[in-house]
FIDRENLO-908732 format. One line per field, with one value per residue (C-alpha): x, y, z; residue in three letters; residue number from 1. Coordinates in nm, 4 decimals. Layout:
REM FIDRENLO-908732
X	c(X,...)
Y	c(Y,...)
Z	c(Z,...)
resn	c(ALA,...)
resi	c(NUM,...)
//
This chain:
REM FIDRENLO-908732
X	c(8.8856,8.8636,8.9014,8.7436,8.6737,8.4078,8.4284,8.3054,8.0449,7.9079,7.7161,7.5325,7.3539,7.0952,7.1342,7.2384,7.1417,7.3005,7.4429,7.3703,7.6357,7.5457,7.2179,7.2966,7.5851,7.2919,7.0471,7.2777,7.4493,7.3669,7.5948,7.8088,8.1726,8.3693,8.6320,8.3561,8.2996,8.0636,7.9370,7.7410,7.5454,7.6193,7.3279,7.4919,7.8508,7.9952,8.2220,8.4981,8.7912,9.0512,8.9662,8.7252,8.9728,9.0935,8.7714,8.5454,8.8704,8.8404,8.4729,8.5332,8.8364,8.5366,8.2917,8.0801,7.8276,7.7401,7.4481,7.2463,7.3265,7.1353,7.2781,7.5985,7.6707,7.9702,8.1248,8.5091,8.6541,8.9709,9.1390,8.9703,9.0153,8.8617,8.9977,8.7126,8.7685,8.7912,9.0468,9.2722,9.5498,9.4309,9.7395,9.7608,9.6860,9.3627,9.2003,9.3272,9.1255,8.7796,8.8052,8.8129,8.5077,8.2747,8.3572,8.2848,8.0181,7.8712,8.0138,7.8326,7.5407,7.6061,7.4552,7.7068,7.7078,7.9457,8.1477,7.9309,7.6131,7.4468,7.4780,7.8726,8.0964,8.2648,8.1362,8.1244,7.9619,7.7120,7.5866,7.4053,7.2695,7.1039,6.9388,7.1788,7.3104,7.0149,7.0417,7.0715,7.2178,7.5522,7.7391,8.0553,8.3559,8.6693,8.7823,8.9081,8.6646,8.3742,8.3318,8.1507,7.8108,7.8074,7.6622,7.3774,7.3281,7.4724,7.7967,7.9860,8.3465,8.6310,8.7099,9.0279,8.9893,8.9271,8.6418,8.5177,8.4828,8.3638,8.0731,7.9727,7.9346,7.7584,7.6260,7.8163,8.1376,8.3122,8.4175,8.5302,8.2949,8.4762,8.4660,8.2518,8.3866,8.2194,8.2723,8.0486,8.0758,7.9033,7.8524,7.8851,8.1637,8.3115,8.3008,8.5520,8.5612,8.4135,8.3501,8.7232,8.8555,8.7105,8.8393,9.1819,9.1490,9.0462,9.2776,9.5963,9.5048,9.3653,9.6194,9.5879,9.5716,9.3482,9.0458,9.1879,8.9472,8.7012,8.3526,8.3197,7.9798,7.9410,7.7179,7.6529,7.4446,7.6282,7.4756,7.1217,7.2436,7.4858,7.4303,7.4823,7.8014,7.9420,7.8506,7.9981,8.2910,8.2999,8.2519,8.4964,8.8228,8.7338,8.9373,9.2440,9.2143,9.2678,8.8915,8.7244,8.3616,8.2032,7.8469,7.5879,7.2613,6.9681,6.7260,6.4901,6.7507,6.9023,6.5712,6.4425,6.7525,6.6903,6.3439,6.2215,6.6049,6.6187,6.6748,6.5578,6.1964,5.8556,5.5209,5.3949,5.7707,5.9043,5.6963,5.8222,6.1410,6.1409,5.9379,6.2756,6.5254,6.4288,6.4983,6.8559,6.9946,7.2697,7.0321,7.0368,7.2080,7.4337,7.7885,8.0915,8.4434,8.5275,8.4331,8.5767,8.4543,8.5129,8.4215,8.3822,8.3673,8.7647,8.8323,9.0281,9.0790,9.3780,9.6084,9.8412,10.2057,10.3276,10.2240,9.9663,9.7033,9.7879,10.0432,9.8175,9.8240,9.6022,9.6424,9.7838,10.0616,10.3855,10.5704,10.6728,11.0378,11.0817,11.3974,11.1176,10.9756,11.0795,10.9923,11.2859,11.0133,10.7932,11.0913,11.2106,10.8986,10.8583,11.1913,11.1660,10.7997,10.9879,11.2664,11.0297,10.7920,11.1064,10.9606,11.2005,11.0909,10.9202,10.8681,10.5117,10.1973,10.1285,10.4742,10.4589,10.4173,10.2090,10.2242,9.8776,9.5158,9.2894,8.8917,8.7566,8.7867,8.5319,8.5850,8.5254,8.3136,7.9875,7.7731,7.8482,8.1822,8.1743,7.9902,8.2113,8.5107,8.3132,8.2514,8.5879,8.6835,8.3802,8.5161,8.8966,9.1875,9.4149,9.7596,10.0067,10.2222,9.9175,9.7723,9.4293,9.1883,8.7855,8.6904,8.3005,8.2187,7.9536,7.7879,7.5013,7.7479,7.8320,7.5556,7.3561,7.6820,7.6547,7.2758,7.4058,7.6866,7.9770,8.1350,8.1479,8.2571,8.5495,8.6618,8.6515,8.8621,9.1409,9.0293,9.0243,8.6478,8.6610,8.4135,8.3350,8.6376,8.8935,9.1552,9.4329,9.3298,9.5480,9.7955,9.6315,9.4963,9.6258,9.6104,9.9307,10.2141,10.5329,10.8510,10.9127,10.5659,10.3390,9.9524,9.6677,9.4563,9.0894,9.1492,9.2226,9.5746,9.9129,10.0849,10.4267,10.3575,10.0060,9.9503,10.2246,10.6241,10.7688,10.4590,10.3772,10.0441,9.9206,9.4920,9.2515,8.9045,8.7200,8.7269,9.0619,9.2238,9.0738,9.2382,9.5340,9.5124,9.4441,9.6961,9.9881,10.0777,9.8349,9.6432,9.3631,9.0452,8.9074,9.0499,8.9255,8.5487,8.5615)
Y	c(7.8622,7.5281,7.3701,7.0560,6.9070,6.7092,6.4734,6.7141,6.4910,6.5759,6.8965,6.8888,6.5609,6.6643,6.3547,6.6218,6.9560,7.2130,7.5651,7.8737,7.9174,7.6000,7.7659,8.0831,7.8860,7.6469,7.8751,8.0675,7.7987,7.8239,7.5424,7.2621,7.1419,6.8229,6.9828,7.0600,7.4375,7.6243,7.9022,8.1736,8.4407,8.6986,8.9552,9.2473,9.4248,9.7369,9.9523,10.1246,10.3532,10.1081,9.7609,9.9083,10.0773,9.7476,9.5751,9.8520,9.9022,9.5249,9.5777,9.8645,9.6593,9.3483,9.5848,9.4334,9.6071,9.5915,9.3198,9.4220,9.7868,9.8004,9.5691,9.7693,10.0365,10.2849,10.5013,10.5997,10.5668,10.5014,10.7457,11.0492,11.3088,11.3257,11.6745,11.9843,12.0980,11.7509,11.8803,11.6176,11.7440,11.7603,11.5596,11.3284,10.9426,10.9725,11.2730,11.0436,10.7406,10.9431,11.0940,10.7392,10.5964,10.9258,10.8538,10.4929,10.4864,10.7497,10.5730,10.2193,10.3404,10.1835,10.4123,10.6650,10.8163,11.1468,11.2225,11.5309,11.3130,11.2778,10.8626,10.8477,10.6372,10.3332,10.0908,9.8145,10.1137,10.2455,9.8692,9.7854,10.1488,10.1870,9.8178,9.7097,9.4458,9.1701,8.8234,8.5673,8.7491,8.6971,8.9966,9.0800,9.3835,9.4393,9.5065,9.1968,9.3269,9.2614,8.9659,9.2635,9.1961,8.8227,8.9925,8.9842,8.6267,8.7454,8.5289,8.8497,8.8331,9.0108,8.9603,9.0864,9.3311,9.0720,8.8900,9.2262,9.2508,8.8793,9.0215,9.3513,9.1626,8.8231,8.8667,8.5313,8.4124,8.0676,7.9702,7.6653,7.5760,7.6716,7.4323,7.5464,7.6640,7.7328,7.9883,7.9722,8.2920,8.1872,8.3825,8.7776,9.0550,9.2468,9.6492,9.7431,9.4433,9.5286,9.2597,9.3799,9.2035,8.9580,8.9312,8.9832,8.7121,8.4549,8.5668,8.5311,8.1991,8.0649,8.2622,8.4538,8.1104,7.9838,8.0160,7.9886,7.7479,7.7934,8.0020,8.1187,8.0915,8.2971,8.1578,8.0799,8.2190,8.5460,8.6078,8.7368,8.9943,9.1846,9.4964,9.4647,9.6987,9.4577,9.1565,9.3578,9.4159,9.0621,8.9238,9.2062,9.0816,8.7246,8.8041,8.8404,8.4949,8.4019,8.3324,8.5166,8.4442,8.5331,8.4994,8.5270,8.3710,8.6731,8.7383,8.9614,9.2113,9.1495,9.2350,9.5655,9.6924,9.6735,9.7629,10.0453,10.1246,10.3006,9.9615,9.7057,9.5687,9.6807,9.5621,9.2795,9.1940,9.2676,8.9895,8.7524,8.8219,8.7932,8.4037,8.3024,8.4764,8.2923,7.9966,8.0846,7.9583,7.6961,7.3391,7.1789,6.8643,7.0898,6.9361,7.1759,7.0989,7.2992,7.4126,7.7068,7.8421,8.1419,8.2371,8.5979,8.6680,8.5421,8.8096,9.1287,9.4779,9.3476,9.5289,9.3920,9.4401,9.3062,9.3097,9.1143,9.0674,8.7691,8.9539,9.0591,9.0425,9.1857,9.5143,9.4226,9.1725,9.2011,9.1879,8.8368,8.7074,8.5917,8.3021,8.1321,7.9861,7.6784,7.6705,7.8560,7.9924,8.1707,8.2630,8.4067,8.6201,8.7273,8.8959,9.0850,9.1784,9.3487,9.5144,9.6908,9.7851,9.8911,9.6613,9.4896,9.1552,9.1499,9.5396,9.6369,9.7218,9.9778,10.1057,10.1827,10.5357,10.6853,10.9291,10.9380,10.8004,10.6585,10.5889,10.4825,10.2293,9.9887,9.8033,10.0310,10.3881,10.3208,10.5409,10.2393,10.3069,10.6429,10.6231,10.3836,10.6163,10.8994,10.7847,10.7598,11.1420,11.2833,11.5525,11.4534,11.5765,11.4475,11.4328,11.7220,11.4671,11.2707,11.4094,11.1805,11.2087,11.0349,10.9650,10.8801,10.5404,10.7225,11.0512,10.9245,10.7964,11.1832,11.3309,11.1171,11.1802,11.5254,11.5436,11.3145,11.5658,11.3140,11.5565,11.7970,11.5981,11.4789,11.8634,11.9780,11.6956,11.8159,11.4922,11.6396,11.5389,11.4589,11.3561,10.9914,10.7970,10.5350,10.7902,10.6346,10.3063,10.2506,10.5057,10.5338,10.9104,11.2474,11.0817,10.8723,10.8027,10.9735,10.6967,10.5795,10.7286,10.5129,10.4942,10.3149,10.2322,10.0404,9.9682,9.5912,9.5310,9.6532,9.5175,9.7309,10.0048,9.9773,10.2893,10.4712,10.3942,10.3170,10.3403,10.1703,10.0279,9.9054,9.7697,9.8004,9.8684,10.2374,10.2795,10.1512,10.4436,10.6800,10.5913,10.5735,10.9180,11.0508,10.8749,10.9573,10.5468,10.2278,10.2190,9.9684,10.1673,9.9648,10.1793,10.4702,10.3473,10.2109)
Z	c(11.8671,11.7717,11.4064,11.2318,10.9362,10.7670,10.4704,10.1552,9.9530,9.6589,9.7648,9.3468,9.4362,9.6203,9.8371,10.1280,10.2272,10.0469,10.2037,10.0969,9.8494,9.6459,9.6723,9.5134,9.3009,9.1540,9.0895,8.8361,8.6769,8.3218,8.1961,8.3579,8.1808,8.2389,8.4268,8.6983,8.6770,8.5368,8.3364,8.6138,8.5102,8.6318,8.8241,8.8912,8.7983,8.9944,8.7831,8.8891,8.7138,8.8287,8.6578,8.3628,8.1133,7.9580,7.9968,7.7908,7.5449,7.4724,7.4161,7.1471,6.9776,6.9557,6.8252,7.1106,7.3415,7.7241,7.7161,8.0300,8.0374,8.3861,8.5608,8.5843,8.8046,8.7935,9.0303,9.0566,9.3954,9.4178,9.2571,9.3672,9.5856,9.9547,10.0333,10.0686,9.6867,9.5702,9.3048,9.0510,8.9057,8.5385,8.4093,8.6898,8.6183,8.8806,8.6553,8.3618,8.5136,8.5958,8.2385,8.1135,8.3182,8.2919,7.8915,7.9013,8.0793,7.8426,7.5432,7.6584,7.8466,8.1761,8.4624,8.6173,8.9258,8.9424,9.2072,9.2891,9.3175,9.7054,9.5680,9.5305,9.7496,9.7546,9.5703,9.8662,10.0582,9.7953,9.6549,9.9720,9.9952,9.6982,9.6974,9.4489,9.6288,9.7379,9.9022,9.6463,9.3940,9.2115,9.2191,9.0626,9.0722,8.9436,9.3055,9.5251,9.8535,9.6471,9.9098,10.1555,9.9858,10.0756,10.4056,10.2335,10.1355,9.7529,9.6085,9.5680,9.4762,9.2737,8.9306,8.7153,8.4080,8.1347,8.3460,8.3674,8.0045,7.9714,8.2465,8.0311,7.7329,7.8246,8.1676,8.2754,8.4219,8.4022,8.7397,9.0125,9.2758,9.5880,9.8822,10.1718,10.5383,10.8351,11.0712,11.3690,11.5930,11.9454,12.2611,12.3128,12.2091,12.5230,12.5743,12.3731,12.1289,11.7654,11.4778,11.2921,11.6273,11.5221,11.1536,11.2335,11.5434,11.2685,11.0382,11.2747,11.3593,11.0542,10.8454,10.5106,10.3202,10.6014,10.3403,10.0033,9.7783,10.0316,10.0080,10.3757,10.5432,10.8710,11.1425,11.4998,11.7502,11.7458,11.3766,11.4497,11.6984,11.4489,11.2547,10.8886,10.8988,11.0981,10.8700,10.5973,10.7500,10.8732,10.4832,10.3350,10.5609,10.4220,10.1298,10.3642,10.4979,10.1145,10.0547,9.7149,9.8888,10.2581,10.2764,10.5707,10.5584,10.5023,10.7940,10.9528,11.0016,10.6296,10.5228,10.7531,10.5987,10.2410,10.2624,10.0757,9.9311,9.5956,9.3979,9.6210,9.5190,9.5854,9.6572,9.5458,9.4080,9.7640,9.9218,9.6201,9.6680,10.0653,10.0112,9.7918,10.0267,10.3350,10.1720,10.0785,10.4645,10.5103,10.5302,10.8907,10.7309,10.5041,10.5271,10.5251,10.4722,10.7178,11.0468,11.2774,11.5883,11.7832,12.1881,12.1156,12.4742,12.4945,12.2518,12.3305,12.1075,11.8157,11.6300,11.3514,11.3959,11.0614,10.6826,10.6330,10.8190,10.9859,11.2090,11.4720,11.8296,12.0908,12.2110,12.5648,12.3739,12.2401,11.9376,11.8627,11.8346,11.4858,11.7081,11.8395,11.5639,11.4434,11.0985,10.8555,10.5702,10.8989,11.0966,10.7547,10.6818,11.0249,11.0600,10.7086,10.8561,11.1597,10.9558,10.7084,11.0177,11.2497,11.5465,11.8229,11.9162,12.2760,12.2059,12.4221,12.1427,12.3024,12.3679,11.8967,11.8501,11.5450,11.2663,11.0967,11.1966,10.9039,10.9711,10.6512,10.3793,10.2662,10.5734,10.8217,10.6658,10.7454,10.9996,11.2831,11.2478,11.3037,11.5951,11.7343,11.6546,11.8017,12.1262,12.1915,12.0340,12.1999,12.4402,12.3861,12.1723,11.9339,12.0109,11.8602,11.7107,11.4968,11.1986,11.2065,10.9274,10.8786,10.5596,10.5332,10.2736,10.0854,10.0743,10.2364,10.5491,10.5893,10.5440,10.8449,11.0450,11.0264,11.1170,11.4357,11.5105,11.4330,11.2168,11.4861,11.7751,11.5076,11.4119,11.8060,11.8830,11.6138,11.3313,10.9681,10.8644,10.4482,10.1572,10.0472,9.8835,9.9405,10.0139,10.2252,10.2140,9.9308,9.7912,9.4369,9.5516,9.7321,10.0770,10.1447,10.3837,10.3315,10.3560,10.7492,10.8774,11.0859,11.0649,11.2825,11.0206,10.9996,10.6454,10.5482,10.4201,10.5136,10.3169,10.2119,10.0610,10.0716,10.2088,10.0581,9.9729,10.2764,10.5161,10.7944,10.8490,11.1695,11.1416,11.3918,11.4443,11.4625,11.8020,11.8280,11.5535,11.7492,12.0611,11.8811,11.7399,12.0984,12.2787,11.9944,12.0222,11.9474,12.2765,12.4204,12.3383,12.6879,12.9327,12.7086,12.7959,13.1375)
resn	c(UNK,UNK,UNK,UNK,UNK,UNK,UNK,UNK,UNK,UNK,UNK,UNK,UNK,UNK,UNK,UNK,UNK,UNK,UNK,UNK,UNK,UNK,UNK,UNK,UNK,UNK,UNK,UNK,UNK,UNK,UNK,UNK,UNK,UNK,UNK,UNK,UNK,UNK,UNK,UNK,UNK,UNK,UNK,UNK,UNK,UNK,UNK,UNK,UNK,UNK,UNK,UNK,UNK,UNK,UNK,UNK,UNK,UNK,UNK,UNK,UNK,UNK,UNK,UNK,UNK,UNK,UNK,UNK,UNK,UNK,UNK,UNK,UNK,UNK,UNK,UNK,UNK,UNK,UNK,UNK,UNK,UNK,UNK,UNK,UNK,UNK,UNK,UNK,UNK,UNK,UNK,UNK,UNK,UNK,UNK,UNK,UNK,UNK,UNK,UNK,UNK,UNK,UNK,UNK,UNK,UNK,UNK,UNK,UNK,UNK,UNK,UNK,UNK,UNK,UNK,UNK,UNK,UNK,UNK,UNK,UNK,UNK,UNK,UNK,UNK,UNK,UNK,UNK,UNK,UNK,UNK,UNK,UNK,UNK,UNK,UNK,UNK,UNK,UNK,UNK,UNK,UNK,UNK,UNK,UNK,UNK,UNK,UNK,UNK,UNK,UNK,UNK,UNK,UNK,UNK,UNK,UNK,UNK,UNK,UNK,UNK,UNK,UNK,UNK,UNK,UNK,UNK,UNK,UNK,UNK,UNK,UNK,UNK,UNK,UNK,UNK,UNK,UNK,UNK,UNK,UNK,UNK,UNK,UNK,UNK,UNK,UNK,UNK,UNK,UNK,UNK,UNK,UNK,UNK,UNK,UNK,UNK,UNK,UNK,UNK,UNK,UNK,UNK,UNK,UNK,UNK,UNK,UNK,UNK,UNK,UNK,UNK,UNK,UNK,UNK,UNK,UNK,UNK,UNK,UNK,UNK,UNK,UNK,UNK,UNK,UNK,UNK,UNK,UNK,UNK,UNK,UNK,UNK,UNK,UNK,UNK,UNK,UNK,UNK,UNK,UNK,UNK,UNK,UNK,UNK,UNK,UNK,UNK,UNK,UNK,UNK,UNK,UNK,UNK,UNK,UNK,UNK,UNK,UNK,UNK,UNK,UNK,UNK,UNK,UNK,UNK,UNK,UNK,UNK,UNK,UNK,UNK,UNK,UNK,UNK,UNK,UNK,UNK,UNK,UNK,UNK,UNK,UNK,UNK,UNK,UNK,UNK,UNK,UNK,UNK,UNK,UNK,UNK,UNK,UNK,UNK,UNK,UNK,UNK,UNK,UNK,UNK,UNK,UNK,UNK,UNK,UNK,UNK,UNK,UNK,UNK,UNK,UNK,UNK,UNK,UNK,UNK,UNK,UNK,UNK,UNK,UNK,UNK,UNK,UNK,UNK,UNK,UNK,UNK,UNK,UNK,UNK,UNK,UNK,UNK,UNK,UNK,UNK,UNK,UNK,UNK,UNK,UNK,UNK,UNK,UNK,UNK,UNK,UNK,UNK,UNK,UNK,UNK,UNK,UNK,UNK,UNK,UNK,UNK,UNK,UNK,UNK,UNK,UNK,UNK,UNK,UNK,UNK,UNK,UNK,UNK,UNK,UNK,UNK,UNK,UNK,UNK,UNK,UNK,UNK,UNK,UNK,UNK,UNK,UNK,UNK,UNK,UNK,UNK,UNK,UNK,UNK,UNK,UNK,UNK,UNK,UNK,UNK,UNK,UNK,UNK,UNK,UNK,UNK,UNK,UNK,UNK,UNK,UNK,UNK,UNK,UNK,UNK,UNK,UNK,UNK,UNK,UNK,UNK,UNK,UNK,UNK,UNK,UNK,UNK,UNK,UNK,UNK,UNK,UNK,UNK,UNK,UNK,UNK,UNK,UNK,UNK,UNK,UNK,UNK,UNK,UNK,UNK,UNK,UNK,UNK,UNK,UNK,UNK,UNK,UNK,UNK,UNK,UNK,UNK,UNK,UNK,UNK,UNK,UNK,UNK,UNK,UNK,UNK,UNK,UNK,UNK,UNK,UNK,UNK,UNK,UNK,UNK,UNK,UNK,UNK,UNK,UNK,UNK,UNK,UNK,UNK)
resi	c(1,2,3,4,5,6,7,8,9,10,11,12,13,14,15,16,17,18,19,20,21,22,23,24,25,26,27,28,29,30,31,32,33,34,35,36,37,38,39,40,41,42,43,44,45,46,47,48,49,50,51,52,53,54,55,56,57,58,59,60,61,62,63,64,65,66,67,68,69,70,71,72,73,74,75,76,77,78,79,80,81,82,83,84,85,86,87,88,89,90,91,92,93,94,95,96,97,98,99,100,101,102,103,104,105,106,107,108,109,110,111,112,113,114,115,116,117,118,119,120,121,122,123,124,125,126,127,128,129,130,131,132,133,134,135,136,137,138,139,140,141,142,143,144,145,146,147,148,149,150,151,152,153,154,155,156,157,158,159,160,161,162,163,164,165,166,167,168,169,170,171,172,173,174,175,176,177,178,179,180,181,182,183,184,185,186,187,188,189,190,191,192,193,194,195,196,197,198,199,200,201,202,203,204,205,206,207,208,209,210,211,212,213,214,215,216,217,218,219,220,221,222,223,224,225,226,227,228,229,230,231,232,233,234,235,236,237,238,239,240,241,242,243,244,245,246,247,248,249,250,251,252,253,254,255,256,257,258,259,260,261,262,263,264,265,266,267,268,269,270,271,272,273,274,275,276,277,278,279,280,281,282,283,284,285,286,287,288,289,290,291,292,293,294,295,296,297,298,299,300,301,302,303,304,305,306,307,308,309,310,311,312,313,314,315,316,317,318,319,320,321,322,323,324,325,326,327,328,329,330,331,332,333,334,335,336,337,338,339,340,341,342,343,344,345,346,347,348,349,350,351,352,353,354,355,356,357,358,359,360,361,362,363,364,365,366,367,368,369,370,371,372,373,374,375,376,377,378,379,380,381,382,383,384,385,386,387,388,389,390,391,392,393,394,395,396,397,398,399,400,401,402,403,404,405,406,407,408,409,410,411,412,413,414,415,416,417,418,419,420,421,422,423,424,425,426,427,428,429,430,431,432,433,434,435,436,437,438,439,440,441,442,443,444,445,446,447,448,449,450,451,452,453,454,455,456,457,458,459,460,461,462,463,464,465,466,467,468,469,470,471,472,473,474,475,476,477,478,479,480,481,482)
//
């Protein structure tokens, strides 16, 4: 990887070529201020049970109503259950927090999607499946991995309960321009290698503040070639580098996706709409503050050993020794990092046995992801002393996995298959870690506790979990394929 920087200019001149998040950032500013920012409006707002109590409680307290009552979408996903019956415990804070949204969303006419509808998933999983999310847009969540849909070309990020109500009842935002960084991602991944290799490659060398004030652009030859699961998986793990914003420029591929989708335009709009979009790219003169760029074809499998996602390693590595670093603050935060994940310095990766497997989340649910997971499963077991569980992004993601047979080759292979949800991506729901148990996760944080009190989370990619679950310890999914 190498690292540069270029001197920022005034990207709102015009003297210069702009990227593609001044382009998006300009075409929605409704109002400058002297302090530099500027009021947004806002195109679309997804609605979850999580960040939407205060916001629509505000609204009644104001007497105020939602102002574009279709440009909202709501669907509760974090809180509910993935398990066959999908049951809440009726006094539990999750049935408490559906309650609230089916009533709200009732209450304020914002469109709802029940948990029971063939529509429901996560909301970074359902937004690009419906249409809802489209390049150039400005799309907004109370959810901090609302970054996914800059895959699309959109300036998607997350927003915190009061901006939420500020959205509902205005349709704009007040916000900073971000600077702009470039990540250029040039030559080809190896057998073995997935795009969340990639993220947490970046990440560990760029670190989690690596992007912070920064709206990340994704480029480089690599671009054209990859599926948009992996660009959303790519622009969702931008928030862990510390960036609110990771965009990709819209092409061919962006747009064979969308095409024909329940929400996405039509006819004679469709061709509109695809004449502005391919003019939302980066300009060839564009400057950028700052540039990365990554051989993927130096890249092997990674797993993080830590909590946060930072402290990775690949596969074939070892755990780091906190007494070689030199500065106090690092050495500090590595140690505590090893104490709360019961690690030994120099310890082998793949010497770390596990507990629990997790294949979901809205980084890693969608039907790519499952195949990747499955190819590894297909005609193997999981080991007697791992409890492994894939949860599908959206109802849509299982129900095409079941017509390919994924769910099958999953249950034969001991994995417990389970409906559309966040589940143990973060312990707000029935599937957790019990205190001291260890999980290969493809979810995005481990942070302590994230997946339960006292858990242990170790991230990886698909394919990589289900080697782990197989193996009963974090294992390069490589010799698994050769």
């Amino acid at each position: 990887m190498s690292i540069g920087r270029n001197a920022p200019g005034d990207h709102r001149t015009g003297a210069m070529g702009r990227t593609l998040y001044d382009k998006v950032w300009d075409d929605h500013t409704v109002k400058g201020y002297p302090d530099g920012s500027c009021l947004l409006y806002i195109d679309r707002h997804l609605v979850q049970e999580v960040s939407s109590p205060q916001a629509f409680a505000g609204l009644r307290q104001a007497g105020r109503k939602v102002r574009r009552s279709a440009a909202n979408i709501a669907v509760a996903d974090h809180a509910i259950a993935t398990g066959g019956a999908r049951r809440l415990a009726p006094d539990g804070l999750a049935a408490l927090q559906l309650r609230r949204l089916e009533d709200n969303a009732r209450d304020f006419a914002v469109p709802y999607i029940p948990v029971s509808d063939p529509r429901h998933g996560i909301v970074h999983v359902i937004g690009p499946e419906l249409g809802f999310t489209l390049p150039g847009v400005t799309l907004v969540c109370g959810d901090s991995h609302t970054c996914t849909h800059g895959a699309f070309g959109a300036l998607a990020f997350g927003i915190g309960a009061s901006e939420c109500e500020h959205v509902l009842a205005t349709q704009t935002l007040r916000q900073s321009r971000q600077k702009r960084m470039r990540v250029r991602l040039e030559g080809v991944m190896p057998d073995g290698v997935a795009i969340k290799d990639v993220s947490l490659a970046l990440i560990s060398r760029i670190g989690t503040g690596g992007g912070t004030g920064h709206a990340i652009e994704y480029a480089g030859s690599a671009i054209p070639a990859l599926p948009m699961e992996a660009r959303m998986t790519l622009c969702n793990m931008s928030v862990e580098a510390g960036s609110r914003v990771g965009m990709v420029a819209p092409d061919e591929r962006t747009f064979a996706y969308l095409e024909g989708r329940r929400m996405a335009p039509r006819g004679v709009l469709w061709e509109r709409a695809l004449d502005h979009w391919r003019g939302l790219p980066s300009d060839p003169d564009a400057v950028f503050d700052r540039d990365v760029a990554i051989d993927l074809g130096k890249l092997a499998p990674y797993v993080t050993w830590g909590t946060n996602p930072s402290e990775a390693v690949p596969v074939n590595g070892r755990i780091p020794d906190p007494a070689s670093e030199t500065d106090a603050g690092r050495r500090g935060r590595l140690a505590r990092s090893l104490d709360y994940m019961a690690l030994e310095p120099g310890m082998r990766v793949e010497d770390i046995g596990i507990d629990r497997v997790f294949i979901g989340s809205c980084t890693n649910s969608r039907i790519d992801d499952l195949r990747a997971a499955a190819r590894v499963a297909a005609g193997r077991k999981v080991s007697a002393r791992v409890r492994a569980m894939v949860v599908p992004g959206s109802a849509a993601v299982r129900m095409q996995a079941e017509a390919e047979g994924l769910d099958r080759i999953f249950r034969d292979a001991g994995f417990d298959w389970r409906e559309a949800g966040c589940s143990m991506c973060v312990a707000m729901n029935e599937d957790r870690l019990a205190p001291g148990q260890r999980c290969a996760s493809t979810s995005n944080r481990n942070f302590e506790g994230r997946q339960g009190v006292g858990g242990r989370t170790h991230l990886m990619s698909p394919a990589m979990a289900a080697a782990a679950a197989i193996a009963g310890h974090l294992a390069d999914v490589r010799s698994f394929l050769s």
